[in-house]
PAMARRO-535252 format. One record per residue: residue number from 1; chain; x, y, z of N, C-alpha, C in turn. Coordinates in Angstrom, 2 decimals, padded with zeros to 5 digits, always signed. Last residue first. Example, Ala and Ser with C-alpha at 12.3 -4.5 7.8 and 13.67 -1.06 7.14 Angstrom:
residues 2
<nr = 2; kette = A; n.c1 = +012.85; n.c2 = -002.25; n.c3 = +007.08; ca.c1 = +013.67; ca.c2 = -001.06; ca.c3 = +007.14; c.c1 = +012.90; c.c2 = +000.03; c.c3 = +007.87> .
<nr = 1; kette = A; n.c1 = +013.19; n.c2 = -005.69; n.c3 = +007.80; ca.c1 = +012.30; ca.c2 = -004.50; ca.c3 = +007.80; c.c1 = +013.20; c.c2 = -003.30; c.c3 = +007.80> .
end
This chain:
residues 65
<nr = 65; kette = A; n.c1 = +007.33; n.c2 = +004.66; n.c3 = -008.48; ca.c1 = +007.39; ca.c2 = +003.58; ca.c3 = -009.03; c.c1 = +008.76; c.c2 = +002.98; c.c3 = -009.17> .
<nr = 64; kette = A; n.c1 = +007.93; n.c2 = +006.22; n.c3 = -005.96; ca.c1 = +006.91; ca.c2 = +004.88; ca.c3 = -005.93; c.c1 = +007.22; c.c2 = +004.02; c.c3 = -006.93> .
<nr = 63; kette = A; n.c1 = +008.96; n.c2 = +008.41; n.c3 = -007.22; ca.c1 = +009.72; ca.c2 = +007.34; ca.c3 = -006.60; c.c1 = +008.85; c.c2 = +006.20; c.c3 = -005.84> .
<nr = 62; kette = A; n.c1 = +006.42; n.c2 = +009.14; n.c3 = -008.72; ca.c1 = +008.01; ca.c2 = +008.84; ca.c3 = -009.35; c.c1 = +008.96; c.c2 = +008.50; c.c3 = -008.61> .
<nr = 61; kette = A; n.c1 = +004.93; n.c2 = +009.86; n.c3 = -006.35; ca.c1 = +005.11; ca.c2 = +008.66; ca.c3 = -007.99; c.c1 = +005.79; c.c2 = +008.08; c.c3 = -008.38> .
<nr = 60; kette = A; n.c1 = +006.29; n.c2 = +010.32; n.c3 = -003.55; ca.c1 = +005.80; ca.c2 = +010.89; ca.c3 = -004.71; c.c1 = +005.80; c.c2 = +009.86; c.c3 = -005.56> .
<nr = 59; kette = A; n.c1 = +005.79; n.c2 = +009.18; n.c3 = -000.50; ca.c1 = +007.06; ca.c2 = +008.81; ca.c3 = -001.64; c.c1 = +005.97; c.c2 = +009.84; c.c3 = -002.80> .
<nr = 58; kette = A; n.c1 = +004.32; n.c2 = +011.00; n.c3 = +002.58; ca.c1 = +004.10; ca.c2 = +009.50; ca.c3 = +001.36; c.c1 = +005.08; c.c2 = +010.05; c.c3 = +000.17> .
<nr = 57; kette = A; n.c1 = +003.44; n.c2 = +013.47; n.c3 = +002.98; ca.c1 = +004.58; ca.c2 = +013.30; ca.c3 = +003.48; c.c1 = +005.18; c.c2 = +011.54; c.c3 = +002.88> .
<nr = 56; kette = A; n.c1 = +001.30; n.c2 = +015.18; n.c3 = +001.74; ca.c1 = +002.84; ca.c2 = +015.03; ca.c3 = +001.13; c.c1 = +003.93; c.c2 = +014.23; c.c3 = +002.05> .
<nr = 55; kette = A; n.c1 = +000.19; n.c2 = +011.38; n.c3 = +001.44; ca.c1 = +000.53; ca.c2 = +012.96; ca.c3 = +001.33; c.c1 = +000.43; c.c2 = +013.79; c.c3 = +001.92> .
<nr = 54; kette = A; n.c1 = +000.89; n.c2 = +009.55; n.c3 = +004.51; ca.c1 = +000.00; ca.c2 = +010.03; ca.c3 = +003.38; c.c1 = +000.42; c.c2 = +011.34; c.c3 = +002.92> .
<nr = 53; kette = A; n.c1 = +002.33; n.c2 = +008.43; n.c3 = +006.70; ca.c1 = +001.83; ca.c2 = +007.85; ca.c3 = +005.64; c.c1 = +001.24; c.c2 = +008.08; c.c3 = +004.50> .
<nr = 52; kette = A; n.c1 = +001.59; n.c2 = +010.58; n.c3 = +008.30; ca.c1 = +003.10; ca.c2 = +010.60; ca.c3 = +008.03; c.c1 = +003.13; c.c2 = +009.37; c.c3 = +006.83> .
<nr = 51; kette = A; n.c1 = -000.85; n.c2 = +012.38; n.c3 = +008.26; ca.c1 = -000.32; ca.c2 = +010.90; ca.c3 = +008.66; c.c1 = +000.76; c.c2 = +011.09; c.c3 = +007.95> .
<nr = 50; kette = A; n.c1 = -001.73; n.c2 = +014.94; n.c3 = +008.15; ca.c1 = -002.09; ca.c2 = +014.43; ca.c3 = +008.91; c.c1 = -001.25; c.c2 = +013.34; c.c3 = +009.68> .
<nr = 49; kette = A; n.c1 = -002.11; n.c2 = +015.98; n.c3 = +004.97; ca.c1 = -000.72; ca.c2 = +016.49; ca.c3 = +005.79; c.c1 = -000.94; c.c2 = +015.81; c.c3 = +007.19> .
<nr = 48; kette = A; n.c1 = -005.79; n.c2 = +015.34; n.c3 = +004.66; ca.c1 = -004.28; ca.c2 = +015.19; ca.c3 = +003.79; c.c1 = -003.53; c.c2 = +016.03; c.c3 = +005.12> .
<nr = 47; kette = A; n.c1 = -007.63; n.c2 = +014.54; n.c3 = +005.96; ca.c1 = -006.28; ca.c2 = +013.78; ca.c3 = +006.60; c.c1 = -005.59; c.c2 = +014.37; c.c3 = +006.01> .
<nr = 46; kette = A; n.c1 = -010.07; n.c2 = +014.40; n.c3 = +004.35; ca.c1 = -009.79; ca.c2 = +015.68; ca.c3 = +005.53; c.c1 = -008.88; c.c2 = +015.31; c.c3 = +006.60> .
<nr = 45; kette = A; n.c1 = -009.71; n.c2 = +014.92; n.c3 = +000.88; ca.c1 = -009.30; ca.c2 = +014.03; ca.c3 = +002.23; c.c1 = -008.91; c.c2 = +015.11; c.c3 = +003.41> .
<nr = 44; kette = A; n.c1 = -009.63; n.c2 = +015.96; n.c3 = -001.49; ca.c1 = -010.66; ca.c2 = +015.20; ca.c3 = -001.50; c.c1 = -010.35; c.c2 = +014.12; c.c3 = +000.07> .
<nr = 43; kette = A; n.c1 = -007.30; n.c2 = +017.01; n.c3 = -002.19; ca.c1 = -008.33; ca.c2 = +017.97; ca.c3 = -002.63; c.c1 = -009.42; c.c2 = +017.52; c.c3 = -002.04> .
<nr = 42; kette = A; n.c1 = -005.25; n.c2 = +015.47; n.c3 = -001.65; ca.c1 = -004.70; ca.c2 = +016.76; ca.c3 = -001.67; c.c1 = -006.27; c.c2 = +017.41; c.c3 = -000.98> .
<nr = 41; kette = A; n.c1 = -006.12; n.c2 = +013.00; n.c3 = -002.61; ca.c1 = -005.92; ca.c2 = +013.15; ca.c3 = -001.02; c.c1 = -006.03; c.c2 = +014.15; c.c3 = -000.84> .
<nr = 40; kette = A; n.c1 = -006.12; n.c2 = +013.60; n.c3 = -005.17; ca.c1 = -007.16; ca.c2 = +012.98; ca.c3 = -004.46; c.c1 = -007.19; c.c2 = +013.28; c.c3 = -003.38> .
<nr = 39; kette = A; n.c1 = -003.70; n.c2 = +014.66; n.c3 = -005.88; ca.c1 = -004.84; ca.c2 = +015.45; ca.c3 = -006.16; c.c1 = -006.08; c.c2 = +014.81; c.c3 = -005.22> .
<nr = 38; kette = A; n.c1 = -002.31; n.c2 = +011.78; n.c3 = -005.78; ca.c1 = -002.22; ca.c2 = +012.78; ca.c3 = -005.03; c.c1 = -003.13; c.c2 = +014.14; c.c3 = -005.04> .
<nr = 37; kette = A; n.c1 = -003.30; n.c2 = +010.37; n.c3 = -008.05; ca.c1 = -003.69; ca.c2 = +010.14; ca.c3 = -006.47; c.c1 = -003.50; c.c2 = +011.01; c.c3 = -005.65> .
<nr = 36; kette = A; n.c1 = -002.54; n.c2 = +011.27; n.c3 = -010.51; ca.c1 = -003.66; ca.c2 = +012.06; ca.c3 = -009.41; c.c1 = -003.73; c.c2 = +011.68; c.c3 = -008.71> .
<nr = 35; kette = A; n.c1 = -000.91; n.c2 = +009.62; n.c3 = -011.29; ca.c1 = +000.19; ca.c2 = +010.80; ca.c3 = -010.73; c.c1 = -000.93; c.c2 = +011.50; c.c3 = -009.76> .
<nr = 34; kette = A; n.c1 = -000.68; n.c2 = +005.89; n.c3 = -010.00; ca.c1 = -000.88; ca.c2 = +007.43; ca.c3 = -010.93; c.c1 = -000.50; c.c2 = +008.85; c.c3 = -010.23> .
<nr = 33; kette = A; n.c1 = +000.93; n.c2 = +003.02; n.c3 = -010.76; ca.c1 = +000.68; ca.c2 = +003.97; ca.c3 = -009.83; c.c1 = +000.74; c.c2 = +005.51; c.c3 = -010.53> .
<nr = 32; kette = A; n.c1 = -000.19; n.c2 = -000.37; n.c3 = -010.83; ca.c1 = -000.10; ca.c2 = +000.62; ca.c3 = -011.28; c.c1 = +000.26; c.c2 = +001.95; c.c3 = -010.46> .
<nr = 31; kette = A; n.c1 = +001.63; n.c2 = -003.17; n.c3 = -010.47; ca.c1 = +001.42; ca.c2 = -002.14; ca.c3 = -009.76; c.c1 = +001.03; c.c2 = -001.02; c.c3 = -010.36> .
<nr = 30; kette = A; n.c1 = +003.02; n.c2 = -005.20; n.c3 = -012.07; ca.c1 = +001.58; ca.c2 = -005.29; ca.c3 = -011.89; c.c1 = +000.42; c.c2 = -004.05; c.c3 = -011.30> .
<nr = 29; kette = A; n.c1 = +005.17; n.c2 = -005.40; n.c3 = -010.78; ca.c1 = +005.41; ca.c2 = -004.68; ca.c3 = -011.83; c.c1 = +003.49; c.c2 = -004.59; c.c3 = -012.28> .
<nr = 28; kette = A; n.c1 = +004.96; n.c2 = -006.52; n.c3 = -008.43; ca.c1 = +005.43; ca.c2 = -005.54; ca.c3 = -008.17; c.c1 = +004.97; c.c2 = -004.62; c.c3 = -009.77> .
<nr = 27; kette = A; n.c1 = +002.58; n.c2 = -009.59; n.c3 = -008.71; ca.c1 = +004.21; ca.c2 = -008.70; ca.c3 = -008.99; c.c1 = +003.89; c.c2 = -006.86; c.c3 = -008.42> .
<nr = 26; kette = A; n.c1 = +000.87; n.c2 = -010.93; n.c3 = -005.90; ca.c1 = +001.11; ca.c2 = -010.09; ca.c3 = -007.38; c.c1 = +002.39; c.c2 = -009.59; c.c3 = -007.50> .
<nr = 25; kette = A; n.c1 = -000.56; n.c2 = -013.38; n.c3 = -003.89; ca.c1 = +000.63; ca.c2 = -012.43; ca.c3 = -004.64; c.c1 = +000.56; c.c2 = -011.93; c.c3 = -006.12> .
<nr = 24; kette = A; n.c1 = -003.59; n.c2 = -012.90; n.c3 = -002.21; ca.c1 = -002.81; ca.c2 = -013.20; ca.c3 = -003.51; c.c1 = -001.42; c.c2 = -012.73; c.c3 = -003.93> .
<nr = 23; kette = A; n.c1 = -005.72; n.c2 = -013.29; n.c3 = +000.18; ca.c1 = -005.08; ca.c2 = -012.49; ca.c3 = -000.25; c.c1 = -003.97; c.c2 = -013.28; c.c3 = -001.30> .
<nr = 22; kette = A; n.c1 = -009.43; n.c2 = -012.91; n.c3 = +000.63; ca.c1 = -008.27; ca.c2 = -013.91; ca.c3 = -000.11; c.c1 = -007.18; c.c2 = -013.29; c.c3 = -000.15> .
<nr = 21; kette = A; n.c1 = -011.29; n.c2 = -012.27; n.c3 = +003.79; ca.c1 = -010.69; ca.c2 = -012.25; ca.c3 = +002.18; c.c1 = -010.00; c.c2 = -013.18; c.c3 = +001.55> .
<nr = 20; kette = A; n.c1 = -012.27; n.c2 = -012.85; n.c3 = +005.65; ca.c1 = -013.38; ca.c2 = -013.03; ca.c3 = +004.92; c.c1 = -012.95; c.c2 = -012.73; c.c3 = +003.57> .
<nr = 19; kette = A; n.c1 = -010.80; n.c2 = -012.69; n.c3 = +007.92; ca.c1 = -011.77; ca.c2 = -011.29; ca.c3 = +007.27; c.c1 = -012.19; c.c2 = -012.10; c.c3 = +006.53> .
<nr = 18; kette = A; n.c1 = -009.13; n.c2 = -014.78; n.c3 = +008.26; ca.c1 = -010.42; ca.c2 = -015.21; ca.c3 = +009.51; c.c1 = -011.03; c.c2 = -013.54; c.c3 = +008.92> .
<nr = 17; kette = A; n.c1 = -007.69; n.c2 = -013.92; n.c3 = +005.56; ca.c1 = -008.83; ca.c2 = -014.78; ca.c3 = +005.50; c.c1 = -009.42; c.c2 = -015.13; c.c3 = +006.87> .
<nr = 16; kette = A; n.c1 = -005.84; n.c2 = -012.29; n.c3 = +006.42; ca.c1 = -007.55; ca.c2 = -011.83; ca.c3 = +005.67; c.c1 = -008.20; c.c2 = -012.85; c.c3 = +004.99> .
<nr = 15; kette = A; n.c1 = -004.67; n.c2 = -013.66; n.c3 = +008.13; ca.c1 = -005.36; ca.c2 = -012.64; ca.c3 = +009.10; c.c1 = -006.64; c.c2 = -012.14; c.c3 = +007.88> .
<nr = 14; kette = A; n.c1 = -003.47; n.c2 = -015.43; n.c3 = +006.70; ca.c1 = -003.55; ca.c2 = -016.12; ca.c3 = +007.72; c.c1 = -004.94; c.c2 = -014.88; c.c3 = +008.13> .
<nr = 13; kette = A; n.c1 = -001.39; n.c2 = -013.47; n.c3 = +004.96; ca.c1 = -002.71; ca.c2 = -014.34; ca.c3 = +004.63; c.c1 = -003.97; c.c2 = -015.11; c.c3 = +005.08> .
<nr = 12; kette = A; n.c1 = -000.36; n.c2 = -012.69; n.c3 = +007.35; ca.c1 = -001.17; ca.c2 = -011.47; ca.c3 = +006.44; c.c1 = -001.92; c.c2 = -012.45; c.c3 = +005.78> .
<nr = 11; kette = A; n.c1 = +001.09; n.c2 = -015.08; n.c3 = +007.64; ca.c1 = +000.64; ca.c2 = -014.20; ca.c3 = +008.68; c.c1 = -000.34; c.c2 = -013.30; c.c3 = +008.17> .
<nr = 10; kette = A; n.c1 = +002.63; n.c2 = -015.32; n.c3 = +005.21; ca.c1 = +001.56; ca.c2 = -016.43; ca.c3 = +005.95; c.c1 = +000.86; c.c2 = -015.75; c.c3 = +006.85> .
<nr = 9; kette = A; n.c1 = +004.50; n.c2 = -012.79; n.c3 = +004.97; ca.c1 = +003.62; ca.c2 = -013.18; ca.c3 = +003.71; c.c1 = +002.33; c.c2 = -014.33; c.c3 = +004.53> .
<nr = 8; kette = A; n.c1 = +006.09; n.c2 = -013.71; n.c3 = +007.38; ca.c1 = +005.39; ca.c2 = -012.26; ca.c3 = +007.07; c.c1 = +003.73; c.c2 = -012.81; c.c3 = +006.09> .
<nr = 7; kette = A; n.c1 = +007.84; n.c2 = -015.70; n.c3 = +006.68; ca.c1 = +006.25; ca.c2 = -015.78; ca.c3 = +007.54; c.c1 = +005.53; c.c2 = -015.10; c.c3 = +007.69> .
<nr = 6; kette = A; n.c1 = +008.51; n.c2 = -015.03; n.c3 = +003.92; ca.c1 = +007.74; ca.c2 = -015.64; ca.c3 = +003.86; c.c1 = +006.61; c.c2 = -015.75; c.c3 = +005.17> .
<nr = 5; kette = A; n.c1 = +010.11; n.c2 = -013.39; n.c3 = +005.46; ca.c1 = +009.48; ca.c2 = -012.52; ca.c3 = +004.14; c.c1 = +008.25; c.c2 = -013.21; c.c3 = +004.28> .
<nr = 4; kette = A; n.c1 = +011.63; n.c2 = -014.96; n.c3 = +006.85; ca.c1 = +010.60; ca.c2 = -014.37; ca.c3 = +007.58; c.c1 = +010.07; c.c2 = -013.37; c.c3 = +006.38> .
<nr = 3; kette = A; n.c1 = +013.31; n.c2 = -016.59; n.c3 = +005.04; ca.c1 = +012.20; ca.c2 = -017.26; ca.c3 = +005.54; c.c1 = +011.47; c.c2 = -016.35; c.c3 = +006.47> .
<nr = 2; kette = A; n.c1 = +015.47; n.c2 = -014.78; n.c3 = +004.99; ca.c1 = +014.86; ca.c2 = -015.13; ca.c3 = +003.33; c.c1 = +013.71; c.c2 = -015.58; c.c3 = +004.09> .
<nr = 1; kette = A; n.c1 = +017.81; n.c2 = -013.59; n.c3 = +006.13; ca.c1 = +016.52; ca.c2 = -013.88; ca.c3 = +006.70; c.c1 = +015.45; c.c2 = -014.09; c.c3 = +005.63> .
end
């Protein structure tokens, strides 16, 4: 299914631009990812343990990256 990556990819482009954005491909490797983000949420978010998307329940760093 190589061609629904892509309609994926049109669709999301398609939706932030009627927002008013641009959206761009970037590499993967382009990605920075730090170890305090999690201190952030931890210390500084009245969601942290909340969303199954977000710390701790979100990939740790080191398997992010």
């Amino acid at each position: 299914m190589p061609g629904m990556r892509e309609q994926e990819i049109q669709k999301l482009a398609r939706l932030a631009s009627e927002r008013g954005a641009e959206a761009r491909l970037i590499s993967s490797r382009d990605v920075v990812v730090s170890d305090w983000v999690r201190f952030k949420c931890r210390f500084g978010c009245k969601g942290y343990g909340k969303h199954m998307s977000c710390p701790p329940y979100a990939p740790a760093p080191e398997e992010t990256r």
